[in-house]
N, C-alpha and C positions, 0 to 999 in steps of 0.2 A: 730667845733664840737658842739653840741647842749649840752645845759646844762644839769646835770639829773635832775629829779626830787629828792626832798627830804626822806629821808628816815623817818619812824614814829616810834620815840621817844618817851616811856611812862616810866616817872621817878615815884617811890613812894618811900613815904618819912611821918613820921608822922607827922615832927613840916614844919607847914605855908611856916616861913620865908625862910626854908631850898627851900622846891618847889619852892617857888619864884624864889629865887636866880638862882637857875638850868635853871628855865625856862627862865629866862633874859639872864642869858649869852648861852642856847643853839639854842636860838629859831629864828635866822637867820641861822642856818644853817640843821635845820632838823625840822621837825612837829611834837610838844612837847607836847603830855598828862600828865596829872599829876593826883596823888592817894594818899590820906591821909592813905591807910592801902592795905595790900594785898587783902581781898576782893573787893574793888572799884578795885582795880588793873585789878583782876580776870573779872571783869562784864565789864571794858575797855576793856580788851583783848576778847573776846566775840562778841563786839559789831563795833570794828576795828581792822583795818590787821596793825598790830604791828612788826616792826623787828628788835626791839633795845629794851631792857628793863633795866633800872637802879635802881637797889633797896638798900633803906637802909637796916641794918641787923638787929636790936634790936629796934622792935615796939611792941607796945603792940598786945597781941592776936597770930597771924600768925608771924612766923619771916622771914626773908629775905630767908635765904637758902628753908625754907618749901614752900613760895611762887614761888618760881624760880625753885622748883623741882616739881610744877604743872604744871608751864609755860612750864619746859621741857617735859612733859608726852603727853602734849596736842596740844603744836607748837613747836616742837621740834628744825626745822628751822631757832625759833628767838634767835638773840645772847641775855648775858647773864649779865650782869655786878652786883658787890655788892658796893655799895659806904660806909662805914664804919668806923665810930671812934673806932673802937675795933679791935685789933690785935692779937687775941686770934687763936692759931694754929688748935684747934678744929674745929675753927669756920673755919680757911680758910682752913680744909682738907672738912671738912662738904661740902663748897661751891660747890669744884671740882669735890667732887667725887656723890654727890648727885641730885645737883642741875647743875652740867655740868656748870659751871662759867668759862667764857673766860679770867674776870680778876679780883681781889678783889682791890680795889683802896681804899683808907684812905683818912678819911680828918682829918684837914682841907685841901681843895683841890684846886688847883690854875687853874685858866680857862683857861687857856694858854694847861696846861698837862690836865685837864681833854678834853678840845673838839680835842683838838690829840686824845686820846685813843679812843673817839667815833667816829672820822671820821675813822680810823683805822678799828675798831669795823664793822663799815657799810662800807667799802671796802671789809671787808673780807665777807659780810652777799651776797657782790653782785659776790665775787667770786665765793661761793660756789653753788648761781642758777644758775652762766655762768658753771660753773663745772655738775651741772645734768643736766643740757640743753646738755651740750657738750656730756657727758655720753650717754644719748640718743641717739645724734647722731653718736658716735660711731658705735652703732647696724648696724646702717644702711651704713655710710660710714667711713671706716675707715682709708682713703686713706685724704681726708681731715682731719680730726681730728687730724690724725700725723701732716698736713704741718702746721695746727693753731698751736699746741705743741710749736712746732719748732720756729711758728716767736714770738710766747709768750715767747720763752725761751731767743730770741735773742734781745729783747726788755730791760727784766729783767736783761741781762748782760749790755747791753748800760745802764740800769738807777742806775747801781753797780758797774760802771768802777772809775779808780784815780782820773778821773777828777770828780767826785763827791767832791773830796778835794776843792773845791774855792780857789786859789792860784795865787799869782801874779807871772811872769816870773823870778822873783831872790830870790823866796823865799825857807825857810830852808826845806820846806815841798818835794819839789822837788826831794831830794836827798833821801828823807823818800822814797818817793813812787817811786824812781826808783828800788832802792832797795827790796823793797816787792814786787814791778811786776818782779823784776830779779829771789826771792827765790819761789814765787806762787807755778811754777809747777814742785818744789819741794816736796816731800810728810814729810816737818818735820812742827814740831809744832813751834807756833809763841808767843809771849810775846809781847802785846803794852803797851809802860806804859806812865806816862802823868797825869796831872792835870784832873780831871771832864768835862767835854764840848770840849775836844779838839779835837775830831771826831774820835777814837777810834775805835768804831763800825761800822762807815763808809769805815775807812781803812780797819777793817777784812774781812768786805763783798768783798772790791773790790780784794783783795786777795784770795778768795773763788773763785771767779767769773772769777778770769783768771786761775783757776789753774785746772787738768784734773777731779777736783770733782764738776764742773760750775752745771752737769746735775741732781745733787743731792739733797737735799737738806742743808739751811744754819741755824743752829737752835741755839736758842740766851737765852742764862741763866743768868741773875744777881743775885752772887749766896751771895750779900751783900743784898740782898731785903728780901731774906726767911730764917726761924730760921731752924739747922741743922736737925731736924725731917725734917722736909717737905722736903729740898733740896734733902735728899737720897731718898725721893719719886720721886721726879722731875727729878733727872736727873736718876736713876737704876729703876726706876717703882715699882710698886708691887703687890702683888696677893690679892685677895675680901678675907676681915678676917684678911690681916695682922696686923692691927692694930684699935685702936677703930674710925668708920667711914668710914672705908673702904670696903665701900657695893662693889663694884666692882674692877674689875682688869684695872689696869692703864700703857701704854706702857708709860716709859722713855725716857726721850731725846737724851740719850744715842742712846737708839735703833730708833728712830723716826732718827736721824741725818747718821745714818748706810750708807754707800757710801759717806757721804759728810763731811760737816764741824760741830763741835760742838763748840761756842763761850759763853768761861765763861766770865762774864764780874763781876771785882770784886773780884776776885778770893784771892786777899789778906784778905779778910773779913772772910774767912773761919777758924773754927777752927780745931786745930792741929787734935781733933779726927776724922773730917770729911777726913782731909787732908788725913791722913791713907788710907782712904776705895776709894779715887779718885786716889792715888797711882797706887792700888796696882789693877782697873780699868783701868789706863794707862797701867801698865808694861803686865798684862795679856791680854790684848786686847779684855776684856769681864765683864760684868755688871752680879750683882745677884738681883734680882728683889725682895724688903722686902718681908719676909711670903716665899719666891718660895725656892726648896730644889734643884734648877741646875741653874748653869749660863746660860749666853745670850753671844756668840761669839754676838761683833760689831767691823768695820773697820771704825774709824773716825777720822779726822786729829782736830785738839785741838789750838786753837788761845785763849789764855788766855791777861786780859786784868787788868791793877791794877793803880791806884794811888797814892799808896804807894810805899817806897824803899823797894822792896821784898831782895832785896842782907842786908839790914840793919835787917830786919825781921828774916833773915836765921842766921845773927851773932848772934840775943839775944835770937835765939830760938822759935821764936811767928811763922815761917815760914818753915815748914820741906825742908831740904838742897835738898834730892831725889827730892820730889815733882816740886821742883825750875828749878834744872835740865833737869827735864823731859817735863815742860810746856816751860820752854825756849830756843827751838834749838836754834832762832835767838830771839834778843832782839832790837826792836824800840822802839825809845823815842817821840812822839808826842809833839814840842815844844807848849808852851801854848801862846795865840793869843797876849800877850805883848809882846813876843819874838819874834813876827814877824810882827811889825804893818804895811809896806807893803801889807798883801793879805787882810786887812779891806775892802779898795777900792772895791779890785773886788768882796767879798763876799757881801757886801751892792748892787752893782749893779747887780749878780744874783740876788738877792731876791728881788729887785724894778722888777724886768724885770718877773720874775715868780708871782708877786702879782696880785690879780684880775683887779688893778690900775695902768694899765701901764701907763708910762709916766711920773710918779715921779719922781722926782729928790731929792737928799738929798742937803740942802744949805752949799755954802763954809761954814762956820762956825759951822754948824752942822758935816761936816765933819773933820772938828781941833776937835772940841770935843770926837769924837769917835774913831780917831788916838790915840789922848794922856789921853784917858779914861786906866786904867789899867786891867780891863779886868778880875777880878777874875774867875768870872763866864762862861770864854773862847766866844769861837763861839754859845753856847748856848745862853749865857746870848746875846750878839751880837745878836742874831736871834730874843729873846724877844722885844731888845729893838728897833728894824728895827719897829717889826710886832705891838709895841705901837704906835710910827710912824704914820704909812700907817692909825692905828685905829683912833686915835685923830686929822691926818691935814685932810684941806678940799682943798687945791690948790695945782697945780703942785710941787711946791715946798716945802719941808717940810725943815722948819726952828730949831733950835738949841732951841726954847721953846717948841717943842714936845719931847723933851729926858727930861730922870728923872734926878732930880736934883742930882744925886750923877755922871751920867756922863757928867753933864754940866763944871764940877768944874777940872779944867784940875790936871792930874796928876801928874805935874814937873814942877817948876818954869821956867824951860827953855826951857820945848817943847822936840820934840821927838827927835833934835838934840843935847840939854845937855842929855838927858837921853841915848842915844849912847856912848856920851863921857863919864859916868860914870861906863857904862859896861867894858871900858878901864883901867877904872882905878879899875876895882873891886867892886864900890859901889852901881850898880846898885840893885843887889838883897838885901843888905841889906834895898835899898830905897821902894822897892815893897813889901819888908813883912811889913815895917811899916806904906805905904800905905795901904796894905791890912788889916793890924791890925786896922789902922785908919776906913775903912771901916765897919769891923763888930762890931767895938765897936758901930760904930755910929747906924746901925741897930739893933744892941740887946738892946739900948737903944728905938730906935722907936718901937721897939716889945716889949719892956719890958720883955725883956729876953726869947721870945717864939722862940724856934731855928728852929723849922719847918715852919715860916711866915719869918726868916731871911733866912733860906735856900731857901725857892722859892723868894725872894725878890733879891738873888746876883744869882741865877742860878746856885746853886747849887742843889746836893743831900744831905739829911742829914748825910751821914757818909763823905761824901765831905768834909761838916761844921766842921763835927766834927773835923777830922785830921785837916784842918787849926787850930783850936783855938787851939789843942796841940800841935801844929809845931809852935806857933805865941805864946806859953805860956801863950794864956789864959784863958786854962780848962789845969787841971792838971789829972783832974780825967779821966780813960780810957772808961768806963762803957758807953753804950748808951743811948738817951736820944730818 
């Protein structure tokens, strides 16, 4: 298959260094302009065909939402991004609703997740010309268009099936996903729970995907990432006027997921009074859309996803008992990638074998270290530290000094067969939390206490981080950071 061509990237940003930065880490893999202010922005986009734009939000003059809500008036077309140190829920109702923003991204921001979101970003910019091209030709034959549908749809389930799990033949995960491909085309609700990174979301899709809502769509909410205003926008919608910024009317995920699957992801993060109004959406089978004065009937099956002991949360009360109930017909546990250090193996050599470098190999010893590395950060952080790898060696072989020093340093004085034998006896977990503890103390020392540089440093999320240090006793306080 012939390479594509790149897509054209125009970041603006006020401060130098910032541009820099952006431009150095994006600029093998798209055609990067750069703009010290929304006007240069504006006279870029004028003068080149633009389909990705990334704006900071608070520059002097023009601010990011005002500039992206010309870009929208005028190339409507081009997708939309805000990249911002400010978290301000004004600002990210502003973005959506004015400036049509596909995603509001924070920094400080880690290259790893920012150039995911932009290849994402230009994935989706090239689905939507093959969607009006296709459009088009509907008119004319509709007899084709059906049968592309069809192998599009049949493509989409191969690339959403269990075996997206990477797993070795004895592994615990096996029995997970026999299980969830047994309950699929069943029509009750799901509950995965699990440590951060342990493929959560991959197992909901693949669940979606065999089950009789495959044709529908599979629509994906982290409802720990947005503060409760926005979330009751996000997932019930609302009407232009319902609130301050809300120039237009906004459909819901809710209703956007209608036939198919809705996947909360996080759903422990929610509070009690939001939990109420998602309730009493479940048991009715219909959304009220802010500002609207009648409900919205929707038909959508609910795969809720959490981190947390929601059954612990429901004793002390921080978790309504209904709500529990209701998101949890069946309940998976996703074990975390120490618990299974068998499927390492073959998830390293999927992703040697899908890299642009084929042919790699990882060295025996490079592979002892990523066995009996412990893995807080799951399959995610695994994925980073593969994809550092492949970045930093320059031979077939990638040797055991291209991993970070924190998985160089083996786990357990006796390797992954004493740490078998202490699950025997009971002590294995007490040995991974103080493992684990050892690990963030050592990072919040390299960061000097910045938990959003330790959170993207172990592959985690920052409410990730958080519940570790007060499961590990070492933030007392609940409050987030």
């Amino acid at each position: 298959m012939p390479s594509r061509t790149p897509l054209s990237l125009l970041v603006v940003d006020d401060e130098q260094r910032a541009l820099e930065a952006l431009r150095r880490t994006l600029e093998d893999h798209f055609t990067v302009f750069t703009a010290a202010s929304a006007e240069a922005g504006l006279s870029l986009m004028e003068s080149e065909h633009i389909q990705i734009v990334l704006s900071d939000q608070r520059m002097p003059g023009t601010s990011g939402v005002e500039f992206l809500r010309h870009v929208r008036d005028r190339w409507p077309d081009t997708m939309r991004l805000i990249l911002s140190g400010h978290t301000e829920a004004e600002d990210i109702i502003a973005g959506i609703n004015q400036a049509g923003i596909w995603q509001y991204l924070l920094k400080p921001w880690h290259p790893d997740q920012l150039l995911l979101t932009l290849q994402n970003a230009a994935e989706l910019w090239r689905l939507q010309q093959e969607n009006q091209r296709l459009t088009l030709e509907l008119r004319a034959s509709p007899e084709t268009l059906a049968l592309r549908v069809s192998k599009l749809r049949q493509k989409a389930k191969s690339q959403a099936g269990f075996d997206r799990l990477t797993r070795a033949t004895d592994s615990p995960l096996n029995a997970i996903c026999a299980l969830a491909e047994k309950i699929a085309g069943h029509d009750l609700s799901v509950l995965l729970t699990g440590e951060s990174g342990t493929g959560k979301e991959l197992l909901a899709r693949a669940i979606h995907y065999a089950s009789a809502r495959a044709e529908q769509a599979f629509v994906v909410e982290n409802c720990g990432a947005v503060p409760d205003n926005l979330l009751e926008s996000e997932l019930f919608g609302h009407k232009r006027g319902a609130f301050t910024g809300a120039t237009e009317s906004r459909t819901g995920l809710f209703q956007q997921a209608d036939g198919g699957t809705l996947f909360l992801d996080e759903i422990g993060e929610t509070s009690p009074a939001f939990q109420v109004k998602l309730l009493r959406a479940l048991q009715e089978g219909e959304v009220r859309p802010v500002g609207s004065p009648r409900p919205v009937a929707v038909n959508v099956r609910i795969i809720a996803a959490t981190n947390r002991n929601l059954e612990a949360d429901v004793a002390s009360g921080r978790f309504r008992e209904d709500l529990f109930y209701r998101v949890a017909g069946i309940t998976l546990n996703l074990p975390a990638l120490r618990e299974r250090p068998q499927d390492i193996a073959p998830i390293v050599a999927q992703m040697l074998k899908q890299s642009d470098l084929a042919g790699r190999q990882m060295s025996h010893e490079a592979m002892n270290c990523l066995v009996q590395h412990a893995w807080p950060g799951n399959v995610r952080e695994l994925h980073n530290e593969i994809r550092r790898a492949l970045a930093l060696g320059d031979g077939p072989l990638l040797g055991a000094d291209l991993l970070s020093a924190r998985v160089r340093q083996p786990a357990s004085a006796g390797g992954p067969t004493q740490m078998r034998a202490d699950a025997e006896s009971g002590q294995l977990r007490h040995q991974l939390e103080r493992l684990e503890a050892q690990l963030i103390q050592d990072a919040m020392l390299r960061h000097k206490g910045n938990k959003t540089h330790v959170a993207d440093e172990l592959g985690l999320t920052r409410v990730g981080l958080r519940m570790k240090l007060m499961r590990l006793g070492l933030e007392k306080d609940r409050s987030p950071f």
